[in-house]
C-alpha positions in Angstrom: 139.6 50.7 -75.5 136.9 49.9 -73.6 133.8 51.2 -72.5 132.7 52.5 -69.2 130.3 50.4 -67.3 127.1 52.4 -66.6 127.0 53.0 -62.2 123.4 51.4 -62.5 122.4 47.6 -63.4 118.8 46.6 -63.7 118.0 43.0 -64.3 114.0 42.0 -64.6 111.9 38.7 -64.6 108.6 37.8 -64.7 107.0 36.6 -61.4 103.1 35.4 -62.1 101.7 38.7 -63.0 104.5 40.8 -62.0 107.3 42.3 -63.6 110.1 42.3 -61.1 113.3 44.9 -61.8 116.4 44.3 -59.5 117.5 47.8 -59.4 121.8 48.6 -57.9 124.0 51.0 -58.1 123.5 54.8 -58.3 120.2 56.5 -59.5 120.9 60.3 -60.4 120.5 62.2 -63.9 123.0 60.2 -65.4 121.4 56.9 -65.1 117.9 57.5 -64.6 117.1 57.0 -68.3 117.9 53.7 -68.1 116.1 52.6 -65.0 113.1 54.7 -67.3 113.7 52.4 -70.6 114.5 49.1 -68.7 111.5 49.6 -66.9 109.2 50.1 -69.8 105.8 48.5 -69.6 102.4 49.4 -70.5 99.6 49.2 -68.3 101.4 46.3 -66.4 102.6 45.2 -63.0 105.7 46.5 -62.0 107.8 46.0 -58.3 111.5 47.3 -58.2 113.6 45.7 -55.9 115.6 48.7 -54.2 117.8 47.1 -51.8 120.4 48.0 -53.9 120.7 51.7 -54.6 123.5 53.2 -52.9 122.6 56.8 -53.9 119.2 58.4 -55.6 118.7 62.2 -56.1 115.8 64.3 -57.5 116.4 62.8 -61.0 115.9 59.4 -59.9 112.7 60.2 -57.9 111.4 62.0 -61.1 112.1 58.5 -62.9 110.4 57.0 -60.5 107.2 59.0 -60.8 107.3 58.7 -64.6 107.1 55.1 -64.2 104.9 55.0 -62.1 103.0 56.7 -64.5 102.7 53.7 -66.9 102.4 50.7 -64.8 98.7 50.2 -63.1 100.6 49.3 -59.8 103.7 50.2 -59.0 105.8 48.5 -55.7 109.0 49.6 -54.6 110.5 46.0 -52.4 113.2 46.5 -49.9 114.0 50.1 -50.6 117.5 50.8 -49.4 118.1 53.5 -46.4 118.8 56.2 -48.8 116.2 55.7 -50.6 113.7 55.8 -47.7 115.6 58.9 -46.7 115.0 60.7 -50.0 111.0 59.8 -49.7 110.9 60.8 -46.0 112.7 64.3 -46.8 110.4 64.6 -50.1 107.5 63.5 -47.9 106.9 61.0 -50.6 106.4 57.8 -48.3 102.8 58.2 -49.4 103.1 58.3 -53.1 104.6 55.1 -53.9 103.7 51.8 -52.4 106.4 49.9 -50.5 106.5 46.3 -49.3 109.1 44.1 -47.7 108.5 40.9 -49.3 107.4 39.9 -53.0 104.6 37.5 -51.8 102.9 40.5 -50.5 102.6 40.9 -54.2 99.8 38.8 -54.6 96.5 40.9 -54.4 
Protein backbone atom coordinates (compact mmCIF):
# COMPACT_ATOMS: atom_id res chain seq x y z
CA UNK A 1 0.00 0.00 0.00
CA UNK A 2 1.06 3.22 -0.37
CA UNK A 3 0.24 6.51 0.70
CA UNK A 4 -1.21 9.35 -1.20
CA UNK A 5 1.13 12.26 -1.91
CA UNK A 6 -0.30 15.41 -0.46
CA UNK A 7 -1.45 18.04 -3.81
CA UNK A 8 0.85 20.61 -1.99
CA UNK A 9 4.82 20.64 -1.52
CA UNK A 10 6.54 23.37 0.53
CA UNK A 11 10.32 23.38 0.71
CA UNK A 12 11.99 26.40 2.88
CA UNK A 13 15.61 27.83 3.35
CA UNK A 14 17.14 30.41 5.01
CA UNK A 15 18.24 33.47 2.87
CA UNK A 16 20.19 36.14 5.27
CA UNK A 17 17.38 37.12 7.42
CA UNK A 18 14.63 35.62 5.58
CA UNK A 19 12.87 32.56 5.63
CA UNK A 20 12.01 31.61 2.13
CA UNK A 21 9.04 28.85 1.49
CA UNK A 22 8.71 27.48 -2.13
CA UNK A 23 5.05 26.90 -2.11
CA UNK A 24 3.35 24.29 -5.51
CA UNK A 25 0.60 22.58 -6.06
CA UNK A 26 -2.95 23.24 -4.75
CA UNK A 27 -3.89 25.41 -1.74
CA UNK A 28 -7.60 24.72 -0.60
CA UNK A 29 -8.96 23.30 2.88
CA UNK A 30 -7.27 20.21 2.36
CA UNK A 31 -3.88 21.34 2.35
CA UNK A 32 -3.80 24.56 3.89
CA UNK A 33 -2.70 23.11 7.27
CA UNK A 34 0.30 22.24 6.02
CA UNK A 35 1.32 25.47 4.21
CA UNK A 36 0.13 26.80 8.16
CA UNK A 37 2.62 24.27 10.04
CA UNK A 38 5.44 24.35 7.35
CA UNK A 39 5.39 27.88 7.61
CA UNK A 40 5.64 28.18 11.32
CA UNK A 41 7.78 30.97 12.65
CA UNK A 42 7.68 33.39 15.34
CA UNK A 43 8.12 36.86 15.03
CA UNK A 44 10.37 36.21 11.87
CA UNK A 45 10.86 37.05 8.24
CA UNK A 46 8.89 35.13 6.01
CA UNK A 47 8.52 35.39 1.77
CA UNK A 48 6.58 32.49 -0.02
CA UNK A 49 7.48 31.97 -3.35
CA UNK A 50 3.95 31.47 -5.23
CA UNK A 51 4.87 30.88 -8.70
CA UNK A 52 3.72 27.58 -8.16
CA UNK A 53 0.17 27.28 -7.00
CA UNK A 54 -2.02 26.07 -9.62
CA UNK A 55 -5.32 26.62 -7.55
CA UNK A 56 -5.97 28.57 -4.02
CA UNK A 57 -9.52 29.09 -2.64
CA UNK A 58 -10.86 30.87 0.50
CA UNK A 59 -9.09 28.31 2.81
CA UNK A 60 -5.83 28.99 1.48
CA UNK A 61 -6.25 32.85 1.71
CA UNK A 62 -7.43 32.30 5.39
CA UNK A 63 -3.96 30.38 5.82
CA UNK A 64 -2.45 32.99 4.39
CA UNK A 65 -3.69 35.72 6.72
CA UNK A 66 -2.99 33.44 9.80
CA UNK A 67 0.51 33.49 8.83
CA UNK A 68 0.77 36.53 8.26
CA UNK A 69 -0.25 36.94 11.56
CA UNK A 70 3.00 35.53 13.16
CA UNK A 71 5.70 36.71 10.95
CA UNK A 72 6.71 40.64 11.41
CA UNK A 73 6.88 40.87 7.49
CA UNK A 74 5.29 38.76 5.36
CA UNK A 75 6.18 38.73 1.22
CA UNK A 76 4.34 36.76 -1.19
CA UNK A 77 7.30 36.45 -4.53
CA UNK A 78 6.06 35.70 -7.89
CA UNK A 79 2.46 34.94 -7.00
CA UNK A 80 0.98 32.78 -9.69
CA UNK A 81 -2.06 34.18 -12.03
CA UNK A 82 -4.58 32.54 -9.84
CA UNK A 83 -3.37 33.64 -7.06
CA UNK A 84 -3.38 37.30 -8.07
CA UNK A 85 -6.91 36.55 -9.32
CA UNK A 86 -8.12 35.42 -5.86
CA UNK A 87 -6.57 38.80 -4.27
CA UNK A 88 -7.90 41.05 -6.98
CA UNK A 89 -11.53 39.40 -6.64
CA UNK A 90 -11.08 39.52 -2.62
CA UNK A 91 -9.73 43.01 -3.05
CA UNK A 92 -6.84 41.74 -1.07
CA UNK A 93 -3.89 43.23 -3.35
CA UNK A 94 -3.44 45.60 -0.45
CA UNK A 95 -3.19 43.31 2.49
CA UNK A 96 -0.24 41.32 1.66
CA UNK A 97 2.95 42.58 0.22
CA UNK A 98 4.05 41.31 -3.11
CA UNK A 99 7.40 41.53 -4.90
CA UNK A 100 8.92 40.01 -8.03
CA UNK A 101 12.36 39.40 -7.01
CA UNK A 102 13.96 38.09 -3.63
CA UNK A 103 16.65 40.85 -3.58
CA UNK A 104 13.95 43.31 -3.16
CA UNK A 105 13.99 41.52 0.21
CA UNK A 106 16.63 43.47 1.54
CA UNK A 107 15.11 46.39 3.57
Amino acid sequence: MTSAKLPLEVSTATRGSWRVADVRGDLDMATAPHLEQACAVEDGRLALDMSGVRFIDSSGLRALFEINKTSSRLVLLRSSAVVKRLLSLTEMTDVFEMSDDLPDLDS
